[in-house]
C-alpha positions as CSV (number, residue, x, y, z in Angstrom):
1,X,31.7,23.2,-13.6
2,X,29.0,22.6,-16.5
3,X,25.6,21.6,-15.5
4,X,24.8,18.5,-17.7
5,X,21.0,19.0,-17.7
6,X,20.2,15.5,-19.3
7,X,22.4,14.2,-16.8
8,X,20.1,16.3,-13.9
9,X,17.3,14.6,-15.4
10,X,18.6,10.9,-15.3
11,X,19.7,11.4,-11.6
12,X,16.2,12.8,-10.6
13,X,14.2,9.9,-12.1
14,X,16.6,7.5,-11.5
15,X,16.1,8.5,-7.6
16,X,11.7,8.9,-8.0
17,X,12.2,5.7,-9.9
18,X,13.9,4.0,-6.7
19,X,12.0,6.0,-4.4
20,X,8.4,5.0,-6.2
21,X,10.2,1.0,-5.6
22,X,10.6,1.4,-2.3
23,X,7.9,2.5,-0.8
24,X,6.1,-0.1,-2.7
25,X,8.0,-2.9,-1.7
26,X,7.3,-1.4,2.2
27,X,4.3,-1.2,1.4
28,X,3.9,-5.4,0.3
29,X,6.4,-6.0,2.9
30,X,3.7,-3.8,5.5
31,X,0.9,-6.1,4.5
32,X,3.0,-9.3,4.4
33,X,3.6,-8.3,8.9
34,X,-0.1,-8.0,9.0
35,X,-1.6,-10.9,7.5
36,X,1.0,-13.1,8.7
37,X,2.2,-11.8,11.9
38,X,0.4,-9.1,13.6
39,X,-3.1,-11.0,12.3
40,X,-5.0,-8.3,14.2
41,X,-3.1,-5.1,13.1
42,X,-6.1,-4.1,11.0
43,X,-8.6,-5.3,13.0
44,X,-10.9,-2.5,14.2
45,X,-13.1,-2.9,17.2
46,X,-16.2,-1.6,16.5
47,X,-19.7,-1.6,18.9
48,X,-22.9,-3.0,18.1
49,X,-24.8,-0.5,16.9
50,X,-28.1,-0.2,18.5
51,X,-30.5,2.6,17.6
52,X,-32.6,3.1,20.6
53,X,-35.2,5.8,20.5
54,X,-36.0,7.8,24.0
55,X,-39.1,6.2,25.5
56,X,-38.9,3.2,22.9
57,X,-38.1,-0.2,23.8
58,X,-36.2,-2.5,22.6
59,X,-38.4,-5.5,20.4
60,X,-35.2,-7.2,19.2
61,X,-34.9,-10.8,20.6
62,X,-31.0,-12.0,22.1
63,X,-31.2,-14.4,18.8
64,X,-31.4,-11.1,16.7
65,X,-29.1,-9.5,18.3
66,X,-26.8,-12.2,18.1
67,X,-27.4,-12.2,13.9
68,X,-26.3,-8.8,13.7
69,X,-23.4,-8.8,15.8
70,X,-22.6,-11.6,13.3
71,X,-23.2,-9.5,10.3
72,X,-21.5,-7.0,11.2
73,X,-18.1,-9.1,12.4
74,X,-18.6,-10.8,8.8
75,X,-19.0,-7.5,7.1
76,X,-15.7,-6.0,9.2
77,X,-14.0,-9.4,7.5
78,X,-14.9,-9.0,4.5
79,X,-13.9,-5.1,4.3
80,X,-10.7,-6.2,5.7
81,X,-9.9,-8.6,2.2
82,X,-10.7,-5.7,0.1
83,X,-8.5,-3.0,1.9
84,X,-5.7,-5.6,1.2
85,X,-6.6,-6.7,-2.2
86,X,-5.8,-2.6,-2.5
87,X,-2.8,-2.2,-0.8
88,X,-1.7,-5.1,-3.0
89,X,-2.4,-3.9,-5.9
90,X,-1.3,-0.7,-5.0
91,X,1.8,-1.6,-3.5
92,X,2.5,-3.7,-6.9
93,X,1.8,-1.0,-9.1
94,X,4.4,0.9,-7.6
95,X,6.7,-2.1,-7.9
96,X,6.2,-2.2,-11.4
97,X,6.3,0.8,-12.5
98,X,9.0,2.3,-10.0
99,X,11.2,-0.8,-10.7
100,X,11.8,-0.2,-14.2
101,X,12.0,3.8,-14.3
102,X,14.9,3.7,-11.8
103,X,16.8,0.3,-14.0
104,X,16.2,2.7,-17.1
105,X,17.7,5.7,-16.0
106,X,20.4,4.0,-13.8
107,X,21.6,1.9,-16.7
108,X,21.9,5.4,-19.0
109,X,24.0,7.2,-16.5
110,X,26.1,4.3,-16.2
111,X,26.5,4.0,-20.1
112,X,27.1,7.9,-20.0
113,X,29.7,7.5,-17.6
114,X,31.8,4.7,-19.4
115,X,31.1,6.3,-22.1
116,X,32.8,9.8,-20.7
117,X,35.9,7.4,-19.4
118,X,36.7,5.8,-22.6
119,X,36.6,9.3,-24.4
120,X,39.6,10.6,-21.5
């Protein structure tokens, strides 16, 4: 049996290309369950901090306290939007570039193979 070496190399980036595709569509499809179903998936409980010093008391009023356990839930929200804005874009730039390797090199080893059975 002769090893077709361009043929090798179709097959391999035909398969990266469908590989690259699907873990990006997982990936979208990951983020989709989070946002719309599991709305706390990526939600991370986190404790105020405090920063108390030994022999130091506490001057922070309950209002104060109140402000910053606000900032900081805010803060966790808005850190939330910009891990998906990545996985989104990441997840689409996989997509996009995945998508189209494996159509390329798919669609050549099909042409190469009806090419092979009109030449028998």
């Amino acid at each position: 049996m002769k090893i077709n070496i361009r043929l090798v190399y179709l097959y391999l980036f035909s398969f990266v290309g469908l590989v690259v595709f699907v873990i990006g569509c997982t990936r979208l499809v990951d983020l989709g369950l989070k946002v719309y179903v599991f709305k706390n998936a990526d939600m991370y409980a986190s404790y105020p901090q405090t920063v108390m010093q030994k022999g130091v008391e506490d001057v922070r009023t309950a209002e104060q306290i109140k402000q910053e356990l606000v900032a900081q839930e805010q803060f966790q929200r808005e850190e939330s939007m910009r891990n998906r804005q990545r996985e989104v874009s990441s997840a689409l730039a996989m997509i996009v570039v995945g998508g189209p390797l494996y159509l390329y090199h798919w669609s050549s080893i099909q042409k190469e193979n009806v090419t092979k059975k009109k030449k028998k």
